[in-house]
C-alpha positions as CSV (number, residue, x, y, z in Angstrom):
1,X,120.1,67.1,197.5
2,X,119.2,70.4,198.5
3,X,115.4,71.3,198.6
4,X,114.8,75.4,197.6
5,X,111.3,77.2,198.4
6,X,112.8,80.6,198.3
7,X,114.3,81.4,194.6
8,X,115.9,84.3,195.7
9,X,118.8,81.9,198.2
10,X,119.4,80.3,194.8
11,X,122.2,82.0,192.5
12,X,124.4,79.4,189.9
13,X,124.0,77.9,186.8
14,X,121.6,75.1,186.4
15,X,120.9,72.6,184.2
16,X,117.6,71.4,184.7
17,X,114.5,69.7,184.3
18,X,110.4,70.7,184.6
19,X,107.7,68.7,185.5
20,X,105.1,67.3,188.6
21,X,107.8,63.8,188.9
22,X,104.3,62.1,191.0
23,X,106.1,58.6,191.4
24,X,109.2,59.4,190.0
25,X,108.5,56.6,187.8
26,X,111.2,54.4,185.4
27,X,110.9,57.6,182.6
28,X,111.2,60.3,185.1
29,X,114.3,58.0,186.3
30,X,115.9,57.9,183.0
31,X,115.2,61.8,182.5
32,X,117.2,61.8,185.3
33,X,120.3,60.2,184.4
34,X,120.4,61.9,181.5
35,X,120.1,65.5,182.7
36,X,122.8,64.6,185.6
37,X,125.0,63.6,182.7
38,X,124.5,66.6,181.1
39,X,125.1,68.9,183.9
40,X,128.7,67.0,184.3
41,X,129.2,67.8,181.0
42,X,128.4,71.2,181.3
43,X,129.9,72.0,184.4
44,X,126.7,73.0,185.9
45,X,124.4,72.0,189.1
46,X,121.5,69.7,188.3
47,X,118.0,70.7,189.3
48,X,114.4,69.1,189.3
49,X,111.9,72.1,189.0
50,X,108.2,71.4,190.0
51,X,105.2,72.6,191.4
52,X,103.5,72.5,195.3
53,X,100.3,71.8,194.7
54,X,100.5,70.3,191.5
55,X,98.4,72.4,188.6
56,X,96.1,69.9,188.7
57,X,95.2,70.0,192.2
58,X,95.0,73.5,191.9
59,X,92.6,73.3,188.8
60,X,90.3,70.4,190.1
61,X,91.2,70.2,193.8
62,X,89.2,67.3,195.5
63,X,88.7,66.3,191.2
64,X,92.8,66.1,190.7
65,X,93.9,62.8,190.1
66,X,95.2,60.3,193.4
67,X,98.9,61.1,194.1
68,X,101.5,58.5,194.2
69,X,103.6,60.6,196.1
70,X,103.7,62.9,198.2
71,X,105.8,65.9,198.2
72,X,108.0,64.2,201.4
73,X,107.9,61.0,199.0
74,X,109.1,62.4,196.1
75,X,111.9,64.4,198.0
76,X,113.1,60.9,199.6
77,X,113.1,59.3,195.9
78,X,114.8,62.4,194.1
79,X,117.6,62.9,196.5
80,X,118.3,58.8,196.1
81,X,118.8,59.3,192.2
82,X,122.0,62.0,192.7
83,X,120.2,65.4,191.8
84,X,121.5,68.3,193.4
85,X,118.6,70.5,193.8
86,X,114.5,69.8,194.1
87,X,113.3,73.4,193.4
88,X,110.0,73.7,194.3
89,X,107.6,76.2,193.0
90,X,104.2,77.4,194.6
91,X,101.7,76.8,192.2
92,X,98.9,79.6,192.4
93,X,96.3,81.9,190.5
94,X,99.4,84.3,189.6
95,X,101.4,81.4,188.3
96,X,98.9,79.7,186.7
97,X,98.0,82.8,185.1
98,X,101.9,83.7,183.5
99,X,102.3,83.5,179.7
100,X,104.4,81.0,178.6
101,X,107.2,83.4,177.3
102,X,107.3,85.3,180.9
103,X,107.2,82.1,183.1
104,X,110.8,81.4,180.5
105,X,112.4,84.8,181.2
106,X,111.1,85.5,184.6
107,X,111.4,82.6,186.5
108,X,113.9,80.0,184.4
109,X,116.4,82.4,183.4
110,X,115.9,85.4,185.4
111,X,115.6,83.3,188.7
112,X,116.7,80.2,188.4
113,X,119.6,80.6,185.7
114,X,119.4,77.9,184.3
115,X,121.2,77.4,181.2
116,X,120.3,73.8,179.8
117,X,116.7,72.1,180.0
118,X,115.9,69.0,179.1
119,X,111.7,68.3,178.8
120,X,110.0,65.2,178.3
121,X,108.2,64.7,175.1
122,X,104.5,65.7,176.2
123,X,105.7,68.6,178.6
124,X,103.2,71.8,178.3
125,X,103.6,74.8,180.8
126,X,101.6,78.3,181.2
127,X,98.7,80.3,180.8
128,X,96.3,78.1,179.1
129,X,99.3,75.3,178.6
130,X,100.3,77.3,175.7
131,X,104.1,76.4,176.4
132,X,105.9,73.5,174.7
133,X,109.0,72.3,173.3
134,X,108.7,74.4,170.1
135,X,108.3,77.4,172.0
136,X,111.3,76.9,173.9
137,X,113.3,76.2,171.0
138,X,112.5,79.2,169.5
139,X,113.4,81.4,173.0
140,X,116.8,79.2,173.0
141,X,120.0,81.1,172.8
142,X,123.6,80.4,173.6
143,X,123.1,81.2,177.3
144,X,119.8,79.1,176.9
145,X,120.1,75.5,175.6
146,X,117.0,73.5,175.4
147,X,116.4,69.8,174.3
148,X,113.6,67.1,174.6
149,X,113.2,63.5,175.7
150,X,111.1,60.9,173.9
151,X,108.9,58.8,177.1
152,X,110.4,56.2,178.3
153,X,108.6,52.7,176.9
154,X,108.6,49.3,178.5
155,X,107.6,46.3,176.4
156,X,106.2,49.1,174.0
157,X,104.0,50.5,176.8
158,X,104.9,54.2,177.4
159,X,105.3,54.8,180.8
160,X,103.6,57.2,182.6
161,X,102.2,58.2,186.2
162,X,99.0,58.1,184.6
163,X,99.7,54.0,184.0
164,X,100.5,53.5,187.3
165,X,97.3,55.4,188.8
166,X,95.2,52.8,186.5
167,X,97.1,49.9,187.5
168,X,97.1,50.4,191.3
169,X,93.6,51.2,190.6
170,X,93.2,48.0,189.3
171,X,95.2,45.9,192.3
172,X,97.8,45.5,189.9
173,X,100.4,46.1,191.4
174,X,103.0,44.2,189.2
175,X,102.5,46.1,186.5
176,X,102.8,49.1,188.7
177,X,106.2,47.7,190.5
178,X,107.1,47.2,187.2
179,X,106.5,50.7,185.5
180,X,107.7,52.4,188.8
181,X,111.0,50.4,189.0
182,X,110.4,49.2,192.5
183,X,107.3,48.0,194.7
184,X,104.6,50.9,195.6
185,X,105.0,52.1,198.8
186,X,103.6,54.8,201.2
187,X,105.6,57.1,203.9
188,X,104.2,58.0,206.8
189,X,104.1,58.6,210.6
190,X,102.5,56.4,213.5
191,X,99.3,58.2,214.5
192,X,97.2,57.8,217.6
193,X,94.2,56.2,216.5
194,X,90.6,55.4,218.3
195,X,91.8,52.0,219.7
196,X,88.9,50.1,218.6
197,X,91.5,47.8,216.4
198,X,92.4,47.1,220.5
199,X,88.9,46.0,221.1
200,X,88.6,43.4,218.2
201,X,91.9,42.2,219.1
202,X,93.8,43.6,216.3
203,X,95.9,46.5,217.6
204,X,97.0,48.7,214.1
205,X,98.9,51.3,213.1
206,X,97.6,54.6,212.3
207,X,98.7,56.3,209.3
208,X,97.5,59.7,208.1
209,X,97.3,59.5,204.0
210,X,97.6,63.6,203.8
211,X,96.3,63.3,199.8
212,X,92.9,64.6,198.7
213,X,92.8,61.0,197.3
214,X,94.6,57.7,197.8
215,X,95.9,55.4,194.8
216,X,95.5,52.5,196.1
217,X,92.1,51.6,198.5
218,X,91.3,47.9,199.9
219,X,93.1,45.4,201.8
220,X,97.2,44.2,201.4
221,X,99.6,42.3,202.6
222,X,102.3,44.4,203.0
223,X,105.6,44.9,204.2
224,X,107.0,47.7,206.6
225,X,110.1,49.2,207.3
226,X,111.3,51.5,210.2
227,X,110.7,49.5,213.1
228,X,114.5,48.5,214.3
229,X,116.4,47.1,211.5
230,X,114.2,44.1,210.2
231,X,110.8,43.7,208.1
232,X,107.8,43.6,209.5
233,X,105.2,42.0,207.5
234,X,100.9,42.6,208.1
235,X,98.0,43.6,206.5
236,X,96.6,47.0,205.7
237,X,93.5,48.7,204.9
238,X,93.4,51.9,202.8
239,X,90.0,53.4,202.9
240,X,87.6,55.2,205.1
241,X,86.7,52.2,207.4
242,X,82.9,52.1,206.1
243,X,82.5,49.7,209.3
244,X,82.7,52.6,211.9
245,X,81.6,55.6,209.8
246,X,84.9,56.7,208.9
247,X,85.3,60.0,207.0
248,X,89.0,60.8,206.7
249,X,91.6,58.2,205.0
250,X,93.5,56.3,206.6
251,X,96.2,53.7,206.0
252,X,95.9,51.3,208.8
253,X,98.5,48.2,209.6
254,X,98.3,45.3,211.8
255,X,101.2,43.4,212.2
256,X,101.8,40.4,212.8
257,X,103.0,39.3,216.1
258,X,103.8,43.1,217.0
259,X,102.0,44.6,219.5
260,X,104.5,47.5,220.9
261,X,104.3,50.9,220.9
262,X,105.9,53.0,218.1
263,X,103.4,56.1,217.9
264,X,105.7,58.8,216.1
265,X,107.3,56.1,214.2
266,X,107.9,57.2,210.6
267,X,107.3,54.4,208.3
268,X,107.4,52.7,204.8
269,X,104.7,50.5,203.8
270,X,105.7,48.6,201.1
271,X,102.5,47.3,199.2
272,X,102.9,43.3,198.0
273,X,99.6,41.9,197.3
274,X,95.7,43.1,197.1
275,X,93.8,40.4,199.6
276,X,90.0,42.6,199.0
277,X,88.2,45.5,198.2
278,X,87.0,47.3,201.5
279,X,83.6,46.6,202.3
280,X,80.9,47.3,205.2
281,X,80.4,44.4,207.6
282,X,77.4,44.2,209.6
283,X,79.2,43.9,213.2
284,X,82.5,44.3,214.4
285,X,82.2,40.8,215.3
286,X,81.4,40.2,211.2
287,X,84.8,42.2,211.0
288,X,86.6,40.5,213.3
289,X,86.3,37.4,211.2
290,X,87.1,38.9,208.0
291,X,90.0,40.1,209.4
292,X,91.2,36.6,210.5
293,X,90.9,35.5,206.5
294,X,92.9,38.5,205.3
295,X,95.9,37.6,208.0
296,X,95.6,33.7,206.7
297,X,95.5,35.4,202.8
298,X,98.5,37.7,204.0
299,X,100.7,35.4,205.6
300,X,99.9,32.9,202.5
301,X,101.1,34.9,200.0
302,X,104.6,35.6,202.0
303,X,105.0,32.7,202.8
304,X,104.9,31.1,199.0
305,X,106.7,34.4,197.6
306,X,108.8,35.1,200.4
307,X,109.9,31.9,202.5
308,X,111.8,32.4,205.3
């Protein structure tokens, strides 16, 4: 999959598909297949067109809903489903600010040429959201073909990145492993941190979240991959470490039996089970403690759901 920034390097026929794809969940999945199947069909490239930020973090910045991924995330998921390109548009006062109509000529037709789009059911776009199916319908021509999905439901429950922010909310993350298609994870790279994990006796690993907001927040047991060719397994914490004052999100990892150096390492943190909520302790040594219970928790729960 290619990934475009500059429209004007782009120049062949696309059939292609609109839309923020934040977890590039089971219905963005089947979208997907579909449109790949009609860009075979067609004889045309297949394209995922979205937006950097999304318009809701433009609109409510801090206020926007958590991410489930970011944009390196959702460039790793869309280049596993067979898309050719991930076009990505800068979303800013001038394009938040196009009519409907003009963001179809000017930038669909006139820049992207694309000549088949496929929308999901709820899909709005434009000044004001103004733009919809119905509107694209009625700008449709031969050179322009248009047509709709209906969402994707599961057991009757439509699915949705919205779901999936509730349900990770929630610490449920089999429902959300179950509307995603595969267990929640986070990407990142090792960070140098302040060391005072050293001074407790629990050396972690220091993850930047890079999101106004995180989905998830507490305690896991988790899984992580990256580091040589097996699974790791440890606990994380996803908060602002209320214990030292932290300010800034972080997704931190100890684990277990590991204590080398991988700073710079780029890893997956594959979220299994919520152990807590994250809490204030009164002393490190308070902390220490509570850290020992989420290990035993941890190291519980693989070993009843994943024996070795």
């Amino acid at each position: 999959m290619q990934v475009i920034n500059d429209l004007t390097s782009l120049n062949t026929p696309l059939a292609a598909t609109i839309g923020n794809f934040d977890g590039v969940h089971l219905g963005h999945q089947a979208l997907l297949e579909t449109l790949i199947g009609q860009a075979k069909q067609r004889g045309l490239q297949s394209a995922v067109v979205s937006f950097e930020p999304s318009p809701q973090e433009h609109f409510l910045g801090a206020n926007a809903p958590a991410r489930l991924t970011r944009l390196e995330e959702k460039v790793a998921l869309l280049g596993d489903t067979g898309v050719d390109y991930f076009i990505v548009l800068p979303f800013d006062a001038e394009l938040a600010n196009l009519p409907a109509e003009q963001f179809v000529q000017d930038i669909l037709q006139q820049c992207l040429h694309i000549n088949y789009l496929l929308i999901g059911d709820d899909f709005h776009f434009g000044k004001n959201r103004l733009g919809n199916y119905a509107l694209l319908q009625s700008m449709a021509s031969e050179a322009f073909a248009v047509e709709n999905l209906p969402t994707e439901r599961l057991y009757g429950e439509r699915i949705s990145s919205s779901r999936i922010r509730l349900a990770l909310e929630e610490g449920d993350l089999v429902t959300a492993e179950r509307l995603l298609g595969r267990p929640y994870s986070m990407l990142g790279s090792v960070a140098h941190g302040e060391q005072r994990g050293r001074t407790i006796g629990f050396p972690t690993a220091n993850i930047h979240l890079e999101r106004h907001r995180s989905p998830v927040l507490g305690v896991y047991a988790v899984k992580v991959f990256g580091i040589g060719s097996q699974v790791v397994y440890g606990v994380a914490n996803v908060g602002n470490r209320p214990t030292v004052d932290g300010t800034r999100s972080l997704l931190e990892v100890h684990l277990f039996d590991f204590d080398a150096d991988i700073y710079g390492a780029a890893l997956k943190v594959v979220f299994c089970h919520k152990v807590r909520d994250e809490q204030r302790f009164a002393s490190f040594e308070v902390l220490k403690e509570q850290i020992q219970r989420d290990m035993g928790v941890a190291k519980k729960y693989f070993q009843i759901n994943e024996p070795t």
